[in-house]
C-alpha positions in Angstrom: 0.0 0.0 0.0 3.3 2.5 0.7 4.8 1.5 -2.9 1.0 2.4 -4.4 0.5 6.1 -2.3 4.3 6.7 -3.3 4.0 5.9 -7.1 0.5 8.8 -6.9 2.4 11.3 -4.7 5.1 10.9 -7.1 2.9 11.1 -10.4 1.3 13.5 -8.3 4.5 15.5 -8.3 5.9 15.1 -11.8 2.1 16.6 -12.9 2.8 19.5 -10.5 6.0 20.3 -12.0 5.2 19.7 -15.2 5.9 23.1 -17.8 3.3 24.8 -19.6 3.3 27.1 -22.3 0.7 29.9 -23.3 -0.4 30.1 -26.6 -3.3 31.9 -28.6 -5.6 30.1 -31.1 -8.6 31.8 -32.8 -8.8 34.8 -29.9 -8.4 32.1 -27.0 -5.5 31.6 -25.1 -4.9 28.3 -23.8 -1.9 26.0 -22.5 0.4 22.9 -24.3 2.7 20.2 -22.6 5.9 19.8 -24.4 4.2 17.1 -26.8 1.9 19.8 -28.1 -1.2 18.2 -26.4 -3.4 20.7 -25.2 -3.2 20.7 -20.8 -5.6 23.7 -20.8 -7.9 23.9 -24.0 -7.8 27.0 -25.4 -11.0 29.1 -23.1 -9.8 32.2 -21.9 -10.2 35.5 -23.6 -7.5 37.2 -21.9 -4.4 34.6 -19.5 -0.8 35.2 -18.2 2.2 32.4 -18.2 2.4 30.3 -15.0 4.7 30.9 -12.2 4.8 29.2 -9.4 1.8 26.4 -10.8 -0.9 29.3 -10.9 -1.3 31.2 -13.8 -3.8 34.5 -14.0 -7.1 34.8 -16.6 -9.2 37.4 -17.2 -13.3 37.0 -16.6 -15.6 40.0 -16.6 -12.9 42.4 -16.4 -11.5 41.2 -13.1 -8.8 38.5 -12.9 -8.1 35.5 -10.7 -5.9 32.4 -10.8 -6.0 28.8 -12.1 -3.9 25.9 -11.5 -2.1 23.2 -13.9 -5.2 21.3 -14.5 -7.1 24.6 -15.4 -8.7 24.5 -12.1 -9.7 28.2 -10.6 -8.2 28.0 -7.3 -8.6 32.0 -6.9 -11.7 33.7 -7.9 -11.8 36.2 -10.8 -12.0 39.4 -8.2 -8.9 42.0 -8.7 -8.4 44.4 -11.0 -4.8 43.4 -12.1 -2.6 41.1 -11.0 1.0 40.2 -11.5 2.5 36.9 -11.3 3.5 34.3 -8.0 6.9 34.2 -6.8 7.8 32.0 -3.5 4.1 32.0 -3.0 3.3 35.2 -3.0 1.8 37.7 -5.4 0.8 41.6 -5.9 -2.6 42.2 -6.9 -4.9 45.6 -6.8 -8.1 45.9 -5.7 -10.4 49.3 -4.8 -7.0 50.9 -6.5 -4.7 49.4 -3.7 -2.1 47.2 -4.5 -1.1 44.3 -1.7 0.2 41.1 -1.5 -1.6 37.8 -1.6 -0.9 34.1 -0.7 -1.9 31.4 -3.7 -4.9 31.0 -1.7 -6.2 34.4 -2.5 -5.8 35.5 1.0 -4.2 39.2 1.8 -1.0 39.1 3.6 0.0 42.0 5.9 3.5 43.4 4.6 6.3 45.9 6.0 5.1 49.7 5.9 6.6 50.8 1.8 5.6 53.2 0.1 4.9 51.1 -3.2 4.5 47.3 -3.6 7.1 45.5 -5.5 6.7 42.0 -7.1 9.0 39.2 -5.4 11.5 38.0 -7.1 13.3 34.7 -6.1 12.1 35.3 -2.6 13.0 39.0 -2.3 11.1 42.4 -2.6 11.9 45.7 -2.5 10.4 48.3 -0.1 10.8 51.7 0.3 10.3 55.0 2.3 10.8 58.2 0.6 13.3 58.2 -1.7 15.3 55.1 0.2 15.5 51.4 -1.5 15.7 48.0 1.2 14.3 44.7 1.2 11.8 41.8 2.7 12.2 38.4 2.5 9.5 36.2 1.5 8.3 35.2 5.6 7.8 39.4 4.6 10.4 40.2 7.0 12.6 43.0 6.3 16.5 42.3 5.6 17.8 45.2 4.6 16.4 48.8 5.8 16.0 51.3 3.4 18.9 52.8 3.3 19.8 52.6 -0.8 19.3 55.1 -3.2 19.4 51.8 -5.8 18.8 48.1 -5.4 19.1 46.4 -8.7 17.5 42.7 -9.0 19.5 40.2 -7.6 21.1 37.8 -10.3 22.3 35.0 -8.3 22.0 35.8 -4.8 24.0 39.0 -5.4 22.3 42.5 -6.3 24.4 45.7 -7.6 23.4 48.8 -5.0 23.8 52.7 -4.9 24.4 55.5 -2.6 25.6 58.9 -3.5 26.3 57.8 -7.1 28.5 54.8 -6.2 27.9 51.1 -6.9 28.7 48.3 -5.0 27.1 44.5 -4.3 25.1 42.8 -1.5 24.1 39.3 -1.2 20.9 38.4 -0.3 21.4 38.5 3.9 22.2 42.3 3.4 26.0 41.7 4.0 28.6 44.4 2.0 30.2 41.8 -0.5 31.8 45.2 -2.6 31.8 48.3 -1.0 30.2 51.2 -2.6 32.4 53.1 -4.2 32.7 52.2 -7.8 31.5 54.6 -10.9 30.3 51.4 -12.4 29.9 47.8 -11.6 28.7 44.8 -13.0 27.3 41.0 -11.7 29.1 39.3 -9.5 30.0 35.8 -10.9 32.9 33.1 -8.9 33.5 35.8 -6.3 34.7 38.6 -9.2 33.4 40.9 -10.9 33.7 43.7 -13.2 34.2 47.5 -12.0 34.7 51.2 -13.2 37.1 53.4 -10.7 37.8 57.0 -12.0 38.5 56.1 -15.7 39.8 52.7 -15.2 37.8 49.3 -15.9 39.1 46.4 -14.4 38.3 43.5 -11.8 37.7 43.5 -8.4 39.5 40.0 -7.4 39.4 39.0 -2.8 38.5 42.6 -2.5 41.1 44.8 -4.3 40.9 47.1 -7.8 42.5 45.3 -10.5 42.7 47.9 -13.7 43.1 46.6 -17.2 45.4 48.9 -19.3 43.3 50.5 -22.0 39.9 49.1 -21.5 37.2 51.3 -21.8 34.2 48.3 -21.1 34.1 45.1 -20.1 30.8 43.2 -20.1 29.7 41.1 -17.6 31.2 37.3 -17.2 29.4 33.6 -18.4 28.8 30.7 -17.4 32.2 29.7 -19.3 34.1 31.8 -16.7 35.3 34.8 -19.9 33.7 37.4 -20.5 34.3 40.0 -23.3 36.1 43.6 -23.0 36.7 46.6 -25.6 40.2 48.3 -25.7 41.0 50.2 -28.8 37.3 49.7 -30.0 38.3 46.4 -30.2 37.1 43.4 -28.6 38.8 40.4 -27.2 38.1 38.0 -24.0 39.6 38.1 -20.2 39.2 35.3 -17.7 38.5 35.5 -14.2 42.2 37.4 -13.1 41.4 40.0 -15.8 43.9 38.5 -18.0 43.6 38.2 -22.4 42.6 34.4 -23.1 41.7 36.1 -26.6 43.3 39.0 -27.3 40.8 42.5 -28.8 40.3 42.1 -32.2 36.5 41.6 -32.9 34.3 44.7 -33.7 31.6 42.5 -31.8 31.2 39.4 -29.8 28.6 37.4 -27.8 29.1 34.9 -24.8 30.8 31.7 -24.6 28.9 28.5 -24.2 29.9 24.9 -25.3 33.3 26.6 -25.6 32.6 28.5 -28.8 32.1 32.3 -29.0 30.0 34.0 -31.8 32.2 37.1 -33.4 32.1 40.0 -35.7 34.7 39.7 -38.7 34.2 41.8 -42.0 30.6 41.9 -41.6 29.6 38.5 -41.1 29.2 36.4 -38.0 31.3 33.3 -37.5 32.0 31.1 -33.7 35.6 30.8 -32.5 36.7 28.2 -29.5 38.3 29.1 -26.6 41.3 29.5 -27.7 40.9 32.3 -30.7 40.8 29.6 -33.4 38.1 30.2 -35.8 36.0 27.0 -35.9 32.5 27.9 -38.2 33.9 30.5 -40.4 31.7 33.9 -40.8 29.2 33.5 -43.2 26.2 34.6 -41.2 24.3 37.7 -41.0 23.6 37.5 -37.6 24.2 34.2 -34.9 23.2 33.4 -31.0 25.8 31.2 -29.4 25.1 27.4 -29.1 22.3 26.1 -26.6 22.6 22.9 -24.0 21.6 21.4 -26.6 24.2 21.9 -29.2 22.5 23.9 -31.5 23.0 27.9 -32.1 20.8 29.9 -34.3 22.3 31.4 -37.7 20.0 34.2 -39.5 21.0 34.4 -43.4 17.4 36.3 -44.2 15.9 33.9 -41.9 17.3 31.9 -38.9 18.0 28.4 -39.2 20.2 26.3 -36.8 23.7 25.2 -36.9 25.5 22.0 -34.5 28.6 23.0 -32.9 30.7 21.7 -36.2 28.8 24.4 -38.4 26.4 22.2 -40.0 23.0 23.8 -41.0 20.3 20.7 -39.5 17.1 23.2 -39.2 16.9 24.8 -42.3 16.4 29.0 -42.1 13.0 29.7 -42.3 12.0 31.3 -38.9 12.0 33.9 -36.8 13.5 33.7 -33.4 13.0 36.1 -29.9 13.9 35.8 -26.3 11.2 35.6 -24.0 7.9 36.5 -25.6 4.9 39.5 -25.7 3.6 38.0 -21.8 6.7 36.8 -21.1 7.9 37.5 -17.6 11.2 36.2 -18.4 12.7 38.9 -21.2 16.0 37.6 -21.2 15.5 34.1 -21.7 18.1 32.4 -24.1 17.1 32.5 -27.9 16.8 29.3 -29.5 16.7 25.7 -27.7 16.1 25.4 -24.4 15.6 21.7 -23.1 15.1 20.5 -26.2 12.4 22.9 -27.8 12.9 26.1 -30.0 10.1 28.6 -29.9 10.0 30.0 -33.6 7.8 32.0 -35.9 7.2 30.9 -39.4 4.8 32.7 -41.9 3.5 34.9 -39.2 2.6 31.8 -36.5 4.4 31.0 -33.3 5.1 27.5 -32.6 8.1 25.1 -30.9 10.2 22.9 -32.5 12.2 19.6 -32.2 15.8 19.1 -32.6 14.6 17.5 -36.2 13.2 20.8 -36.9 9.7 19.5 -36.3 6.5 21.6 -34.9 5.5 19.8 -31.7 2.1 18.6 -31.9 2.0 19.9 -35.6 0.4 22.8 -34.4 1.0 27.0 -34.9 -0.3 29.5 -32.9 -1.4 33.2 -33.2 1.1 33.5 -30.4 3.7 31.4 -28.0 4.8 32.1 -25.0 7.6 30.0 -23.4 7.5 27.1 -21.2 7.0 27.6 -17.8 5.8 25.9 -14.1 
């Protein structure tokens, strides 16, 4: 009887945490599974992406929430509402803005003079003209004493006072002190400053400057990131030092240990150690998912494997994120496996064959969220 009520919790579970993805058919927004079957039929005249297992609709010009199984768990009663983050949401009502659980209820929140929407588990507040922040047991961490909190990337968030920049993690603590013109995200412990007119690295602490640099962007998951010296660009590792000397008139990120650069107009991927792998050939080019697969525009965008091979042919369109998105900077091309991609004016995802999942297009596509 255990192995039975552990097989349903688990089921239970995997349905739970399953992604959905918005999409519009014939004025009616509705929600797909990554086969293309339809989890939520198409029914709503107006609906948001899911975060946090609840997504929002629209009925009689007030909004509520349903769940993954299209339930309504929250009655259609605000006026707006955003979207759920560690179980808590902002929603008006009466033109007031406040907090609510996912079951609808009002929670009472830290004095601020506007309501922010969580993010990972942290909210700003603020009094006057001051920045701090709660927690998501709505407990205040930090007091407002910041002129500017950024979002946290990571549990790290850039901060201001009196026109300098420093970081904080997500307990409040100093990590940088501010007193930087210009600083970026802090990635491994380093990360990327402007003192006076010198750009450099702040490494256990302490001001490294790079000679000549006049920008450096902020580092990758690959441990590089790029920087400009001369108007040209090259790529510095974690002690500030030139893996790739500057020599691109633009580059994008490192992943799977190829780069997408800028040479004589065209777009070509070099490895991570300057070599030119996939000559430049391309009018534009993203740099290679998990997957193994980057997108290449030559009119349209098509998609290459990491030896430059074209196995999706180019006859999309490609964005990050999407109109409803809450997630703007998601990645461009695959993510687990799918590609969301327009083709003759319809949204839709495909395959790694280059196939539309479920055979289906869309007036619109969101991405795949929980």
């Amino acid at each position: 009887m255990k192995k039975y009520l552990f097989i349903l919790f688990f089921l239970m579970q995997f349905v739970n945490a399953q992604e959905l993805a918005l999409v519009k058919i014939d004025g009616k927004f509705g929600y797909i599974l990554k086969s293309g079957n339809f989890a939520i039929e198409p029914k709503f005249k107006v609906a948001k992406n899911f975060s946090n297992g609840l997504a929002a609709f629209e009925e009689n010009k007030k909004w509520g929430f349903i769940n993954t199984k299209g339930e309504i768990v929250i009655p259609a009663t605000f006026d707006d509402v955003k979207y759920f983050d560690s179980g808590i949401c902002v929603v008006a009502k009466d033109k007031r803005w406040f907090y609510i659980d996912k079951k609808g209820e009002e929670l009472k929140s830290p004095d601020s003079d506007k309501i922010y929407d969580f993010e990972n588990g942290i909210a700003f507040i603020r009094k006057e003209k001051k920045v701090g922040l709660i927690d998501a047991q709505l407990k205040v961490i930090v007091e407002p004493n910041y002129d500017v909190i950024k979002s946290f990337e990571g549990d790290f968030a850039r901060v201001r006072n009196n026109d300098m920049w420093g970081i904080i993690d997500k307990t409040g603590k100093i990590v940088v002190k501010t007193e930087y013109n210009e600083i970026g995200d802090y990635h491994k412990g380093i990360v990327w400053a402007r003192s006076g007119e010198s750009f450099g690295l702040i490494i256990a602490g302490k001001f490294k400057a790079i000679d000549g640099v006049d920008k450096i962007w902020d580092f990758s998951s690959q441990d590089l990131t790029y920087a400009r010296k001369d108007k040209k660009i090259g790529f510095i590792d974690l002690k500030g030092e030139w893996v790739i000397e500057p020599k691109y008139d633009k580059v994008k990120p490192f992943a799977n240990n190829m780069a997408p650069v800028f040479v004589d107009k065209k777009w070509g991927y070099i490895n991570k150690s300057g070599t030119m792998i996939i000559e430049p050939t391309y009018d534009d080019a993203e740099v290679f998912s998990n997957d193994g697969l980057a997108p290449v525009k030559n009119d349209k965008w098509g998609f290459i494997d990491l030896t430059g091979k074209l196995v999706i042919p180019n006859l999309y369109e490609i964005s990050a994120g999407g109109m409803l998105s809450i997630f703007k900077n998601q990645d461009k091309g695959f993510v687990d496996g799918l590609a969301r991609v327009k083709k003759e004016k319809k949204w839709g995802f495909i395959n790694k064959e280059g196939n539309a999942i479920g055979g289906q297009w869309f007036d619109n596509a969101e991405p795949f969220l929980k």
